[in-house]
Structures are given as C-alpha cells and as structure tokens.
Jmol script that loads the backbone (N, CA, C; Angstrom):
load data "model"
ATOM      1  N   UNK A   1     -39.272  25.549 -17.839  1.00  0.00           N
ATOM      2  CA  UNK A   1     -39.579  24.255 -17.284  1.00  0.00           C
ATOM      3  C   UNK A   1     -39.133  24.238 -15.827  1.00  0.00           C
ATOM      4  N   UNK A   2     -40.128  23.823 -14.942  1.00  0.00           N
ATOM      5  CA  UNK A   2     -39.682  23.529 -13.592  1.00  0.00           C
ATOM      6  C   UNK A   2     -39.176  22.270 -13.611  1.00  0.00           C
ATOM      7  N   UNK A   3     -37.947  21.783 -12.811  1.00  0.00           N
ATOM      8  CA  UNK A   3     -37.601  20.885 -12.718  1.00  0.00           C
ATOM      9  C   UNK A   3     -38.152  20.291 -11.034  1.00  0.00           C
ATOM     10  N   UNK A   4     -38.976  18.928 -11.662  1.00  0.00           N
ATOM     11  CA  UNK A   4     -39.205  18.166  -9.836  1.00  0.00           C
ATOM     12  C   UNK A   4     -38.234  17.649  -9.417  1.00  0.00           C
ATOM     13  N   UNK A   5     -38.551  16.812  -8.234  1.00  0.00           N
ATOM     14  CA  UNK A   5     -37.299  16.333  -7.363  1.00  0.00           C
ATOM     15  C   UNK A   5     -37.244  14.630  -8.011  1.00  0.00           C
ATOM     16  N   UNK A   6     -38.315  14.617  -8.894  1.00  0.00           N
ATOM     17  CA  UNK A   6     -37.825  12.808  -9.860  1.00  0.00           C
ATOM     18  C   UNK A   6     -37.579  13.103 -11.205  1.00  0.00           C
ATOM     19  N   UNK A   7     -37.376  14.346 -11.533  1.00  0.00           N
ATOM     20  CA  UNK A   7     -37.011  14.730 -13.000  1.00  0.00           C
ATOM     21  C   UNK A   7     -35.162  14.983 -12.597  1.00  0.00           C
ATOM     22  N   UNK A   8     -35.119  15.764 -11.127  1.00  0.00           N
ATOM     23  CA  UNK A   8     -33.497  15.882 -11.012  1.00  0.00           C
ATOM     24  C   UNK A   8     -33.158  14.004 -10.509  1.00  0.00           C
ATOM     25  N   UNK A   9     -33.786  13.477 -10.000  1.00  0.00           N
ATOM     26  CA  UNK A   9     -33.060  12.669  -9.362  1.00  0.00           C
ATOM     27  C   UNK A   9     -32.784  11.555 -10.649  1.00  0.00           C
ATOM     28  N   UNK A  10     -33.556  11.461 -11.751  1.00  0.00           N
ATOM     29  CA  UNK A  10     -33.321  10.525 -12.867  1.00  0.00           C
ATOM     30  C   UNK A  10     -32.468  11.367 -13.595  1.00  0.00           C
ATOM     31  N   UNK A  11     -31.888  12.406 -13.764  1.00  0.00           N
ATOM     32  CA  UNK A  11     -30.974  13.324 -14.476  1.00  0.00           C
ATOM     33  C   UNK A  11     -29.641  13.080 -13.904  1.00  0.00           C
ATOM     34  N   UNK A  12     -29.816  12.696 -12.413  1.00  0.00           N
ATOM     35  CA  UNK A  12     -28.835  12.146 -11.668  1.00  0.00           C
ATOM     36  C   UNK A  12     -28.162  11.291 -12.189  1.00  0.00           C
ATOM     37  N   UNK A  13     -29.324   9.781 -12.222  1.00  0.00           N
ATOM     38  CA  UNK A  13     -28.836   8.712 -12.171  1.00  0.00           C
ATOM     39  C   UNK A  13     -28.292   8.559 -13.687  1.00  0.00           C
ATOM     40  N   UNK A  14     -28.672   9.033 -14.497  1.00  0.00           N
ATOM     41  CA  UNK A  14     -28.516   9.429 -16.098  1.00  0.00           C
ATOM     42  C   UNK A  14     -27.205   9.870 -16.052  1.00  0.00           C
ATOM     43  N   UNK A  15     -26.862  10.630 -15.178  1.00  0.00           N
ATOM     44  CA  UNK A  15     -25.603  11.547 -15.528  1.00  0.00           C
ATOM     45  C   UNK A  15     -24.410  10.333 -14.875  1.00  0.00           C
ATOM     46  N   UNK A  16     -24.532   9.959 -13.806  1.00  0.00           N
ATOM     47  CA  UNK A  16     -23.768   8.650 -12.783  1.00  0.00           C
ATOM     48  C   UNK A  16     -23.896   7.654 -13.740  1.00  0.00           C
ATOM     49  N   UNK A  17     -24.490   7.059 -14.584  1.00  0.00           N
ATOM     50  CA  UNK A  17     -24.675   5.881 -15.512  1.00  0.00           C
ATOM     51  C   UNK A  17     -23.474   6.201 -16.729  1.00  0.00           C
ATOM     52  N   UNK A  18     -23.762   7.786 -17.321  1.00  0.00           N
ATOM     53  CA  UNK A  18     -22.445   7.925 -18.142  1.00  0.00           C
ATOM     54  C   UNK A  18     -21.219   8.112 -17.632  1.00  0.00           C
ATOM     55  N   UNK A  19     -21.029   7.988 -16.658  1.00  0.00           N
ATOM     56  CA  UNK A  19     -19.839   8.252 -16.194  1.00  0.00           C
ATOM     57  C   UNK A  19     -19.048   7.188 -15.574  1.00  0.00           C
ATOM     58  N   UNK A  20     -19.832   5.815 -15.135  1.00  0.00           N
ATOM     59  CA  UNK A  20     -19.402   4.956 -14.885  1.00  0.00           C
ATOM     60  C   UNK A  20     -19.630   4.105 -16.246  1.00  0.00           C
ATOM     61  N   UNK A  21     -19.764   4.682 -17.553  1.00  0.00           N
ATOM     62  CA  UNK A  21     -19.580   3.906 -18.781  1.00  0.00           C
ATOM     63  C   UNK A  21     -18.090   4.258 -19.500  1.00  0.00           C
ATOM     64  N   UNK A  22     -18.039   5.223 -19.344  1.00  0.00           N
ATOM     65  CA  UNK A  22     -16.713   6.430 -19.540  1.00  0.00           C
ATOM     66  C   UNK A  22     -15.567   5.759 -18.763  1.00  0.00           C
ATOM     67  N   UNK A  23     -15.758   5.205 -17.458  1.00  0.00           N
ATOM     68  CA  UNK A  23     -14.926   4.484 -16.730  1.00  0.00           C
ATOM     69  C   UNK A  23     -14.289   2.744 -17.068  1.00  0.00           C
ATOM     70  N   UNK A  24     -15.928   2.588 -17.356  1.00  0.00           N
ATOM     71  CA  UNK A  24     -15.923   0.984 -17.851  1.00  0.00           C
ATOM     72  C   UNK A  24     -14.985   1.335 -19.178  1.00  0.00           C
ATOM     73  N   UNK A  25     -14.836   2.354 -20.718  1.00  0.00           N
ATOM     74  CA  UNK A  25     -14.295   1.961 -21.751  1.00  0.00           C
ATOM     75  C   UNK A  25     -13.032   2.735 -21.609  1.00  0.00           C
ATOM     76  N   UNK A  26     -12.471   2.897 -20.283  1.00  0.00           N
ATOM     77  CA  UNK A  26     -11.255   3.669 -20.208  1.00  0.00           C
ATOM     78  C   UNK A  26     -11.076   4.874 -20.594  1.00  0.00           C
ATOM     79  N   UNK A  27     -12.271   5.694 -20.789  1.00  0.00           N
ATOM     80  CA  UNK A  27     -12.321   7.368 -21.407  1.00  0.00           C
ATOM     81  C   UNK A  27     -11.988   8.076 -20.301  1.00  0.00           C
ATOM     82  N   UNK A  28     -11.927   8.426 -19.142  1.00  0.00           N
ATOM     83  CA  UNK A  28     -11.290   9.034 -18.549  1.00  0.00           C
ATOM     84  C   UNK A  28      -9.940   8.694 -17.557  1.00  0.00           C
ATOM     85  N   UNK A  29      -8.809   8.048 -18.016  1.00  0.00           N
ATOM     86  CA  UNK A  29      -7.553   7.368 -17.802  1.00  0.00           C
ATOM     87  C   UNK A  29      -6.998   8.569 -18.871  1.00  0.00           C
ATOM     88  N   UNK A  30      -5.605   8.769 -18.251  1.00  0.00           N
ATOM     89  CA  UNK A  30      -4.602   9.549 -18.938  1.00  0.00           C
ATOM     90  C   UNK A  30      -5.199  10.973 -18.934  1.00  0.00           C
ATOM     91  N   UNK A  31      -6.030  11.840 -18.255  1.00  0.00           N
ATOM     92  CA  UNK A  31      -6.401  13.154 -18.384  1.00  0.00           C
ATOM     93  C   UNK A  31      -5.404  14.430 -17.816  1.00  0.00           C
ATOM     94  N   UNK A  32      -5.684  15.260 -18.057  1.00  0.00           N
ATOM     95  CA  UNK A  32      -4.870  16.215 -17.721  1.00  0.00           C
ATOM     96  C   UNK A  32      -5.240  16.191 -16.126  1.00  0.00           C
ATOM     97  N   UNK A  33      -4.717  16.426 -15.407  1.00  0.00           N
ATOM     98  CA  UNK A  33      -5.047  16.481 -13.739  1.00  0.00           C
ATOM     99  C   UNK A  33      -5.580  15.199 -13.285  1.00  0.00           C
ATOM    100  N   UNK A  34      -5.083  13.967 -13.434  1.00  0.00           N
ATOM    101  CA  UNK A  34      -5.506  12.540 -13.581  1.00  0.00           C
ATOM    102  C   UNK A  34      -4.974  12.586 -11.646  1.00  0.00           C
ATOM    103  N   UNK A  35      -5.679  11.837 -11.187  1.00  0.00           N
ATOM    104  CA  UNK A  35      -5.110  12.007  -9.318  1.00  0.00           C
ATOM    105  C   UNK A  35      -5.110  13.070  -8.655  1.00  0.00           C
ATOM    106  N   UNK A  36      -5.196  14.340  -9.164  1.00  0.00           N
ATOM    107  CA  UNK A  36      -4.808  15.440  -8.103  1.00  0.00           C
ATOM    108  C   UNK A  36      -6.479  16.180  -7.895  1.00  0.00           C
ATOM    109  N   UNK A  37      -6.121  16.892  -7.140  1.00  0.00           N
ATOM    110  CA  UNK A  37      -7.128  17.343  -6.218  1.00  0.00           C
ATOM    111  C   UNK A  37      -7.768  18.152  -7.138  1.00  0.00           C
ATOM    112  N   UNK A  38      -9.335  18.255  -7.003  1.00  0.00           N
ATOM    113  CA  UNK A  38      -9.738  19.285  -7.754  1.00  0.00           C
ATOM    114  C   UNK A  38      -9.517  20.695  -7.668  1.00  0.00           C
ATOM    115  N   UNK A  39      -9.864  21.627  -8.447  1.00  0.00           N
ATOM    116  CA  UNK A  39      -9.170  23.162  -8.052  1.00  0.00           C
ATOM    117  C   UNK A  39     -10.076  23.389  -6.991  1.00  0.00           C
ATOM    118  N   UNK A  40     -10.255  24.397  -6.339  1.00  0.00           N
ATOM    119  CA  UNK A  40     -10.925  25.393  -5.646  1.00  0.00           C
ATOM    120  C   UNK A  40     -11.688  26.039  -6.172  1.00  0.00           C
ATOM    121  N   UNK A  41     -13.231  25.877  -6.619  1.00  0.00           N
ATOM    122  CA  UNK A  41     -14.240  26.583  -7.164  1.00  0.00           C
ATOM    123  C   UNK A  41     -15.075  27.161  -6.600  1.00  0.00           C
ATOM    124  N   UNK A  42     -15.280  27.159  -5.449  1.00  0.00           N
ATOM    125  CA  UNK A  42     -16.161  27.637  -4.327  1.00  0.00           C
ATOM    126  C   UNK A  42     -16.478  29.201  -4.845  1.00  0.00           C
ATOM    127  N   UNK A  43     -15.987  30.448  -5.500  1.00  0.00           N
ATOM    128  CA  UNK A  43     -15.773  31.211  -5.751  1.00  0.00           C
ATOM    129  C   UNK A  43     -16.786  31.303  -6.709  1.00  0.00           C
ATOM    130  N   UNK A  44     -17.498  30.003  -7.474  1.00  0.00           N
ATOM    131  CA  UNK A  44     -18.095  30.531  -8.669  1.00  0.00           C
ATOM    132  C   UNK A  44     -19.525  29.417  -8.035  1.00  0.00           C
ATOM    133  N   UNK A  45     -19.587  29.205  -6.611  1.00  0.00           N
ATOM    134  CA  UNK A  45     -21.318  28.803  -6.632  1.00  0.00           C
ATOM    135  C   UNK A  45     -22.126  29.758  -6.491  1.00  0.00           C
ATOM    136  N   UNK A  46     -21.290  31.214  -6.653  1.00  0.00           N
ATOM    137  CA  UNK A  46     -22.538  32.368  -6.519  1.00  0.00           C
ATOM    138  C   UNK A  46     -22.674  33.237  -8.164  1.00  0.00           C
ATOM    139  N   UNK A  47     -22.111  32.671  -9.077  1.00  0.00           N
ATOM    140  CA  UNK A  47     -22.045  33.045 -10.443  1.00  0.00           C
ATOM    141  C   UNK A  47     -22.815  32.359 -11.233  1.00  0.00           C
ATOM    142  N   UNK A  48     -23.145  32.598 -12.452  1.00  0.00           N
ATOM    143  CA  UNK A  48     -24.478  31.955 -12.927  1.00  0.00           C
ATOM    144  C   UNK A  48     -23.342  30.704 -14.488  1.00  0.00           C
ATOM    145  N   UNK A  49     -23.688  29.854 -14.526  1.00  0.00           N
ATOM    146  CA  UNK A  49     -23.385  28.560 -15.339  1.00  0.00           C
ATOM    147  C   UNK A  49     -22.395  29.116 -16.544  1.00  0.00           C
ATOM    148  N   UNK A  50     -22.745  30.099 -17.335  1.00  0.00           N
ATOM    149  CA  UNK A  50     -22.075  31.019 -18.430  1.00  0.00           C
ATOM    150  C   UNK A  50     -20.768  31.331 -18.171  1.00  0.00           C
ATOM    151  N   UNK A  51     -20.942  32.301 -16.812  1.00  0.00           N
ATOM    152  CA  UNK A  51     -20.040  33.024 -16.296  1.00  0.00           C
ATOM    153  C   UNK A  51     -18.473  32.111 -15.785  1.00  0.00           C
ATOM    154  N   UNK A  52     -19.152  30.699 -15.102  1.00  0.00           N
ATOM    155  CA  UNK A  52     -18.320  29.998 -14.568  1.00  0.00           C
ATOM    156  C   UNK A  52     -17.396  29.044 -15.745  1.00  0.00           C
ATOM    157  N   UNK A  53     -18.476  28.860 -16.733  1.00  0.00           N
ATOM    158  CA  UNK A  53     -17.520  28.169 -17.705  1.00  0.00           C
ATOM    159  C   UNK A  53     -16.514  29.244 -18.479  1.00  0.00           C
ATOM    160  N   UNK A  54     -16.450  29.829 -18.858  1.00  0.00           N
ATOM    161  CA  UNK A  54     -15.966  31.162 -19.357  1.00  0.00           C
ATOM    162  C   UNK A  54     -14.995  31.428 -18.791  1.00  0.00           C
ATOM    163  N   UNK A  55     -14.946  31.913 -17.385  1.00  0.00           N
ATOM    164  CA  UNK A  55     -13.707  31.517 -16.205  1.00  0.00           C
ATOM    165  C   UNK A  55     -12.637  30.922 -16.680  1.00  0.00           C
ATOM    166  N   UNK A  56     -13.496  29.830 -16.227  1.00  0.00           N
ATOM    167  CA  UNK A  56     -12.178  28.553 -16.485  1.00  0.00           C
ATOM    168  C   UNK A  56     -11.664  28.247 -17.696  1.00  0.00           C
ATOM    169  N   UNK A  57     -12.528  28.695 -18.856  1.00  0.00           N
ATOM    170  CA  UNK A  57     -11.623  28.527 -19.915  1.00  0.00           C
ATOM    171  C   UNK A  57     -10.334  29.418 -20.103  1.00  0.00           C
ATOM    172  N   UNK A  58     -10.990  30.862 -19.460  1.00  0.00           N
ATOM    173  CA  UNK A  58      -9.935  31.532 -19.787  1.00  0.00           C
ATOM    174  C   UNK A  58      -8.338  31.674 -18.912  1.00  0.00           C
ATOM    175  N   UNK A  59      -9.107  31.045 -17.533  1.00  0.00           N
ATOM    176  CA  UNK A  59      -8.064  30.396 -16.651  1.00  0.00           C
ATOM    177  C   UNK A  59      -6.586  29.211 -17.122  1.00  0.00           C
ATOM    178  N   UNK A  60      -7.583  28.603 -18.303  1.00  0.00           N
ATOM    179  CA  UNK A  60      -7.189  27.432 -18.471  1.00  0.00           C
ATOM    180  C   UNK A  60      -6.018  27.866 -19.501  1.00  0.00           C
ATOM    181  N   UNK A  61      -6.419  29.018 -20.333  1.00  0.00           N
ATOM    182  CA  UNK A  61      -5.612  29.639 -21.204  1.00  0.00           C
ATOM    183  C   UNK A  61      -4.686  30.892 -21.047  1.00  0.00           C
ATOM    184  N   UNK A  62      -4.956  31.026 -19.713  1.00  0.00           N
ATOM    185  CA  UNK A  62      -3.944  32.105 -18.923  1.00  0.00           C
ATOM    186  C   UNK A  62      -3.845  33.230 -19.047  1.00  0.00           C
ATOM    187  N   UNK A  63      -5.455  33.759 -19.492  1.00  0.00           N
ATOM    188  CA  UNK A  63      -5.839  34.993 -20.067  1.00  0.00           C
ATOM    189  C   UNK A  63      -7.065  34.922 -19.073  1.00  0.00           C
ATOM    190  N   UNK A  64      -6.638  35.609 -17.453  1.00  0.00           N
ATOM    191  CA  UNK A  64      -7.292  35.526 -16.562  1.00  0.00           C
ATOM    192  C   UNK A  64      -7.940  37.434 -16.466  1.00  0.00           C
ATOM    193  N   UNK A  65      -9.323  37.622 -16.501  1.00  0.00           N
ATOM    194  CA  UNK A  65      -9.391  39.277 -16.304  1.00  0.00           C
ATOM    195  C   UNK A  65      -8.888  39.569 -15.003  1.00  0.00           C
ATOM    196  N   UNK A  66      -8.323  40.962 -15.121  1.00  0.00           N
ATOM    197  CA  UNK A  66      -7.781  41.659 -13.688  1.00  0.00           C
ATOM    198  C   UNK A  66      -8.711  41.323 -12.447  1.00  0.00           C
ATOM    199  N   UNK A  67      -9.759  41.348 -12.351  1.00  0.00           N
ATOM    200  CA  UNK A  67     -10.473  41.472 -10.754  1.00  0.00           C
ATOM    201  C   UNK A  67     -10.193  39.605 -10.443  1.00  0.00           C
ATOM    202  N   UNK A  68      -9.641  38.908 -11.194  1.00  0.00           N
ATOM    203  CA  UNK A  68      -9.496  37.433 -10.740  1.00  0.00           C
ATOM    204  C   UNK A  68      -8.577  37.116 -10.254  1.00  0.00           C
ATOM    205  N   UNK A  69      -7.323  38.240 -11.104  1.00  0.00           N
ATOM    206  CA  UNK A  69      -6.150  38.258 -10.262  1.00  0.00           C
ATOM    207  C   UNK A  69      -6.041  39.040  -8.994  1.00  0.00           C
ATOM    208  N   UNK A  70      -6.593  40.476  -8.827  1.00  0.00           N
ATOM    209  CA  UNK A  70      -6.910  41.246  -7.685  1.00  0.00           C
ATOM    210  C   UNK A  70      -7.413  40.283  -6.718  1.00  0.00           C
ATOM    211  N   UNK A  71      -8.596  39.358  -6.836  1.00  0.00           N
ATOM    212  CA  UNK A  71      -9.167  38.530  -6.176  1.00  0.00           C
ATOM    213  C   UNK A  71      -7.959  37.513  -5.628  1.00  0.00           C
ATOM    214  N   UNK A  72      -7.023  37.071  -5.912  1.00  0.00           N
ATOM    215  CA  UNK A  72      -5.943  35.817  -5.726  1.00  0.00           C
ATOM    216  C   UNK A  72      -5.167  37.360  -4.836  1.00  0.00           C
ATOM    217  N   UNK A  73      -4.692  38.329  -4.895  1.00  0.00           N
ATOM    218  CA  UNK A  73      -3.838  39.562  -4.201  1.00  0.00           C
ATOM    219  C   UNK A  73      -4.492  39.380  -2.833  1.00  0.00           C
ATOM    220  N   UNK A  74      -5.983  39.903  -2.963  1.00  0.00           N
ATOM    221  CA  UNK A  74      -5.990  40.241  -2.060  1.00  0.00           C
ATOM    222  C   UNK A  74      -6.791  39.100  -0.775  1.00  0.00           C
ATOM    223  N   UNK A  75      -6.809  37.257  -1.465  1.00  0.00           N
ATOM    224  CA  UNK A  75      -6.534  36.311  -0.867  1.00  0.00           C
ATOM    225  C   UNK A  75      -5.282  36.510   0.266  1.00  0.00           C
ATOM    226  N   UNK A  76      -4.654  36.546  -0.676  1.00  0.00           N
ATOM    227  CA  UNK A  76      -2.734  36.687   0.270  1.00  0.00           C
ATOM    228  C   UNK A  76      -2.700  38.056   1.213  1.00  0.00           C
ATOM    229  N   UNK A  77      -3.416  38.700   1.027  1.00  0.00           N
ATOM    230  CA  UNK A  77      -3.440  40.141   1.600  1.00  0.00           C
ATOM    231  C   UNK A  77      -4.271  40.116   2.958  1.00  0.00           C
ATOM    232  N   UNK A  78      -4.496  39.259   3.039  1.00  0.00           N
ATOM    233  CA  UNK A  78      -5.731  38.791   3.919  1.00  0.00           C
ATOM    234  C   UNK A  78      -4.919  37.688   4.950  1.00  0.00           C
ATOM    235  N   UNK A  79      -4.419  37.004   4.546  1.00  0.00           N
ATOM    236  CA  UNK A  79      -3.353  35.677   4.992  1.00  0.00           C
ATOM    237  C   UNK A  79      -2.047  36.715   5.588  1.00  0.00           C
ATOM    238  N   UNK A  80      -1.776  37.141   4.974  1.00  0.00           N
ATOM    239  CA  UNK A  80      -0.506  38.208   5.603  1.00  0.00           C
ATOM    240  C   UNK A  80      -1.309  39.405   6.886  1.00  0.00           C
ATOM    241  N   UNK A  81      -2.476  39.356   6.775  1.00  0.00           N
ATOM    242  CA  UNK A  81      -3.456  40.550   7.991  1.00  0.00           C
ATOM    243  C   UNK A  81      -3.288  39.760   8.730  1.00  0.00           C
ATOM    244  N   UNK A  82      -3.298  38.104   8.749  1.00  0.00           N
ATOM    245  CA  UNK A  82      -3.799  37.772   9.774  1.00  0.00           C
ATOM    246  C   UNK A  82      -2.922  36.874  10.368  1.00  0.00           C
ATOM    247  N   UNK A  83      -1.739  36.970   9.672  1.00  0.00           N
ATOM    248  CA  UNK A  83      -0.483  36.704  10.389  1.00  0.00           C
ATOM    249  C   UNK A  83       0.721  37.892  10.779  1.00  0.00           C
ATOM    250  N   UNK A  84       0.311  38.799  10.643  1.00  0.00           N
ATOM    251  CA  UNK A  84       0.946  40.024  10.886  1.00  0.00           C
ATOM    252  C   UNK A  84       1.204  40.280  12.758  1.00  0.00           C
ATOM    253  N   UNK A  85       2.611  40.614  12.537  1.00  0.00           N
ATOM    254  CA  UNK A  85       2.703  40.777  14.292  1.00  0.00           C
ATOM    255  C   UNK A  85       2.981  42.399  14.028  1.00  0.00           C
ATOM    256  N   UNK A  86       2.340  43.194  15.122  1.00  0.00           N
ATOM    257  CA  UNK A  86       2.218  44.560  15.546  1.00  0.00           C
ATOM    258  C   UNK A  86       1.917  45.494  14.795  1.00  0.00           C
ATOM    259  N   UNK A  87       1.080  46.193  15.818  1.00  0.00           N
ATOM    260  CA  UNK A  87       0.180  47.273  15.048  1.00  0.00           C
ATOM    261  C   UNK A  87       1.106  47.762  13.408  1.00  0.00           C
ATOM    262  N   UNK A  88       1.933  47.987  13.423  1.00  0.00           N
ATOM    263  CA  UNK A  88       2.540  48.825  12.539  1.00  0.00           C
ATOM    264  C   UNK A  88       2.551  47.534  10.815  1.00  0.00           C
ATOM    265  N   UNK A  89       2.555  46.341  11.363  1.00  0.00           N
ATOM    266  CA  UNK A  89       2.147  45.555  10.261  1.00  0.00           C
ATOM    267  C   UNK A  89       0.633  45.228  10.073  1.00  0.00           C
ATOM    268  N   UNK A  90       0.119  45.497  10.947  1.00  0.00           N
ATOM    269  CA  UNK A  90      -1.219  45.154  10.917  1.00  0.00           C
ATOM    270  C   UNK A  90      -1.904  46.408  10.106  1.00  0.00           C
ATOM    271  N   UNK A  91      -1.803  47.118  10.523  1.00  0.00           N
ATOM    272  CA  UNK A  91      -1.704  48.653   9.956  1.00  0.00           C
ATOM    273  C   UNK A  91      -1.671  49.067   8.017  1.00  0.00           C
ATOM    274  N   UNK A  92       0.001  48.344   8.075  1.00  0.00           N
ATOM    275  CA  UNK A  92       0.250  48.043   6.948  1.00  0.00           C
ATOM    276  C   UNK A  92      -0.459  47.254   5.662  1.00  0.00           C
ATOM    277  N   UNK A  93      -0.626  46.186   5.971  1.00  0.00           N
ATOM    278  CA  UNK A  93      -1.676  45.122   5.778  1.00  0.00           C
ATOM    279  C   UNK A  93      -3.018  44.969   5.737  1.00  0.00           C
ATOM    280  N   UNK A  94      -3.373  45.962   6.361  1.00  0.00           N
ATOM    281  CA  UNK A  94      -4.420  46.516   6.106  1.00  0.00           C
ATOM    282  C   UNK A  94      -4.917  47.479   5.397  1.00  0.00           C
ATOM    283  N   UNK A  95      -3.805  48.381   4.791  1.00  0.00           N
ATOM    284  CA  UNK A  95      -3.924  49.501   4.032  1.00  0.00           C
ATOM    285  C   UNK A  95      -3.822  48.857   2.506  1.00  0.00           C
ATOM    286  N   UNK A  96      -3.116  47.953   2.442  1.00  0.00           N
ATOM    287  CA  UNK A  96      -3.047  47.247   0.938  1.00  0.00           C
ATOM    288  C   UNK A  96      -4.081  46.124   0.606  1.00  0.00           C
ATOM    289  N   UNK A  97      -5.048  45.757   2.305  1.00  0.00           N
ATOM    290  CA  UNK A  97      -6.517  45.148   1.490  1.00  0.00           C
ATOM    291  C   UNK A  97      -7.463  46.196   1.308  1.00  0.00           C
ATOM    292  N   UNK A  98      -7.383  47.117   1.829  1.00  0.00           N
ATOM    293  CA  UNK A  98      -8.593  48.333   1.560  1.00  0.00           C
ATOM    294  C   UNK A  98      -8.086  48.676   0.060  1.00  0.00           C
ATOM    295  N   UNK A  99      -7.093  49.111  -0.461  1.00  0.00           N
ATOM    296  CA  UNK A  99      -6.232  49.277  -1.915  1.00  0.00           C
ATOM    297  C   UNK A  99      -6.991  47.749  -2.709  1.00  0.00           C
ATOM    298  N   UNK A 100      -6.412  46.747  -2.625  1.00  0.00           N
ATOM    299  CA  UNK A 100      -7.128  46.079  -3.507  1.00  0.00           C
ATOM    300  C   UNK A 100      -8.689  45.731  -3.565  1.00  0.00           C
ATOM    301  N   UNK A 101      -8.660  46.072  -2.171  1.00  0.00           N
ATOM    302  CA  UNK A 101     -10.389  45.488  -2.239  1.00  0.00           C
ATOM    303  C   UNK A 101     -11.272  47.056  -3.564  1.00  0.00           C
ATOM    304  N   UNK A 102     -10.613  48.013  -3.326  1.00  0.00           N
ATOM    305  CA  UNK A 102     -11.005  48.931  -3.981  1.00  0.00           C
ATOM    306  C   UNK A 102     -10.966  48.955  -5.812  1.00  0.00           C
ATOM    307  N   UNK A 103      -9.680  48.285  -5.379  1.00  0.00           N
ATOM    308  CA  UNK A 103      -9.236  48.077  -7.055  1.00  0.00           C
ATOM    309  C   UNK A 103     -10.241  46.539  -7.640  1.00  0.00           C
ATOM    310  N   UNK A 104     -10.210  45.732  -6.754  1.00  0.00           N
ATOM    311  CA  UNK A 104     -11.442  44.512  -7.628  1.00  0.00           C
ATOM    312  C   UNK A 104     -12.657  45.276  -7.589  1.00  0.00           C
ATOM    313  N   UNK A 105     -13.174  45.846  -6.419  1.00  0.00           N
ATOM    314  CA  UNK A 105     -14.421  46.650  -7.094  1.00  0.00           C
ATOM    315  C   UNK A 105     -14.680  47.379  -7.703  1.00  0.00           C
ATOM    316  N   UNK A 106     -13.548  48.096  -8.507  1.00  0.00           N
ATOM    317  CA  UNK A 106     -13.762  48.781  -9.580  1.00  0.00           C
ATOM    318  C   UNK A 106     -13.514  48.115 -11.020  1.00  0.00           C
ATOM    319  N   UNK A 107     -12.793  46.884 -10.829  1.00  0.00           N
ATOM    320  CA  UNK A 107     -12.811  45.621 -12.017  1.00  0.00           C
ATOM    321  C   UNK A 107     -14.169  44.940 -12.101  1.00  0.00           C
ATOM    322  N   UNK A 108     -14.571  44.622 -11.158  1.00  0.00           N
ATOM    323  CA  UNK A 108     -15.807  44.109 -11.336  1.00  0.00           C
ATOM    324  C   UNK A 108     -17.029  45.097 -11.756  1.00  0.00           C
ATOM    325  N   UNK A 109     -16.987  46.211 -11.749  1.00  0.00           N
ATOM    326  CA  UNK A 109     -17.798  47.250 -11.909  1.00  0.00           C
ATOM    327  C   UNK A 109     -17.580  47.548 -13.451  1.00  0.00           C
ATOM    328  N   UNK A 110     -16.443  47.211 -13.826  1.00  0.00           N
ATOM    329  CA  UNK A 110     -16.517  47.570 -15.367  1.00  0.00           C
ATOM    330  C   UNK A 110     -16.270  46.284 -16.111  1.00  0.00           C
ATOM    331  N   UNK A 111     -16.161  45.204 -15.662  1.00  0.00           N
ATOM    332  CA  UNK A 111     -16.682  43.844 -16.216  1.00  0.00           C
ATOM    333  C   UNK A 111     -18.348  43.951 -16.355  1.00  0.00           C
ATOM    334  N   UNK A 112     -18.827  44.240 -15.314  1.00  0.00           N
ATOM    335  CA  UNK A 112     -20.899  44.445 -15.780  1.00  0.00           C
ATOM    336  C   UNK A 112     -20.904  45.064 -16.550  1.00  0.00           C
ATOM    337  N   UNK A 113     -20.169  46.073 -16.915  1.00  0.00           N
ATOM    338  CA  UNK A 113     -21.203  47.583 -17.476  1.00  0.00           C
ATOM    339  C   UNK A 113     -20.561  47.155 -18.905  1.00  0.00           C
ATOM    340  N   UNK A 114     -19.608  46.670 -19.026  1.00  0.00           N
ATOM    341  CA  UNK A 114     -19.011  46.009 -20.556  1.00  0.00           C
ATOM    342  C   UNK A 114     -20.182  44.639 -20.854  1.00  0.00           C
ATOM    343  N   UNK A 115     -20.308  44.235 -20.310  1.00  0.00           N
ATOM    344  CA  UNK A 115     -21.388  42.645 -20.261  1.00  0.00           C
ATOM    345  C   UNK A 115     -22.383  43.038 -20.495  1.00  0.00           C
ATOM    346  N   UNK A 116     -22.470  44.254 -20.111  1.00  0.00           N
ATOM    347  CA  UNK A 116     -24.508  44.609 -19.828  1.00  0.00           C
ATOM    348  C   UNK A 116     -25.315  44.106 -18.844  1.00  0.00           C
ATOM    349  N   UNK A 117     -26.059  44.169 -18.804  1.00  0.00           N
ATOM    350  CA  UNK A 117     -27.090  44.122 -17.613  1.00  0.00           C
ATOM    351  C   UNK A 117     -27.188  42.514 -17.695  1.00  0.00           C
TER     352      UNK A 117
END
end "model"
wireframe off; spacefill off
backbone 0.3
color backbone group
C-alpha cells in the first residue's frame, strides 16, 4: 500500500486524538521517565522499525549487543580527540578510535551475517 499525503495526515490526526484522550483520562501521569528529556535516538533514523524497537528493548533490559556499546566507546573516543592537547595525545586518541572503529565494524558485520540478509 502506498501511503498519500491525506491518508498520513488523517493517521496523524488519529494518532494526536489518542493521545490527547490518554491525557484527558490521566493514562500517561506517573510513567517511568515522567519530565525528563527524551533519550537520544538519532542513531536509529537510519535503521528500519524492527531493528529500532528491539534496541530499546534490549537497552531497556541491559542486555545491550557489543557494537552499541563500542558505539557509546568510541562516542567518548572522539570527545577526548577533540579535546586532546598535543600531538602525542592526539596521536594517542586517535589510535584507540581507529581500534574501536575497527572493533564496531567487525560487531556489526557479524550482527548481519547472524540476522541474514
């Protein structure tokens, strides 16, 4: 099914209607993360709907696969390159993102080939 631009926009208003009903009978009051900021997902608008829920569940249960944690390493590995003073840290810092960047691409390489095509 192709979706048009008045099939998404009433899916919209459909989806905004339950959610300000959810509000009206007090269903979302008292939630886990009630006020705070949402996480940082930006990471999964290039992953397909499956993949992203799956994530987070397993995020949620603290049974995160290695290339997610490699991925959070070599965040900080990156933050430390680019606050690094002199060659000899820069150097440094750079030798341990080429190391992880190597090590998530070889996590992610055997996350596909376990998944399948």
């Amino acid at each position: 099914m192709v979706w048009s631009r008045d099939m998404a926009q009433s899916f919209d208003r459909l989806v905004e209607r339950q959610i300000q009903k959810a509000i009206a009978e007090g269903q979302l009051q008292g939630l886990t993360g009630e006020g705070q900021p949402l996480p940082d997902r930006t990471g999964e608008a290039f992953t397909d709907m499956a993949t992203a829920v799956a994530t987070r569940i397993m995020a949620e249960a603290g049974a995160l696969p290695e290339e997610f944690k490699i991925k959070k390493l070599l965040k900080a590995a990156r933050t430390a390159y680019a606050q690094a003073e002199g060659e000899d840290a820069k150097r440094l810092a750079m030798s341990l993102i080429a190391d992880l960047e190597l090590r998530y691409n070889i996590a992610v390489e055997a996350r596909r080939k376990l998944m399948g095509p």
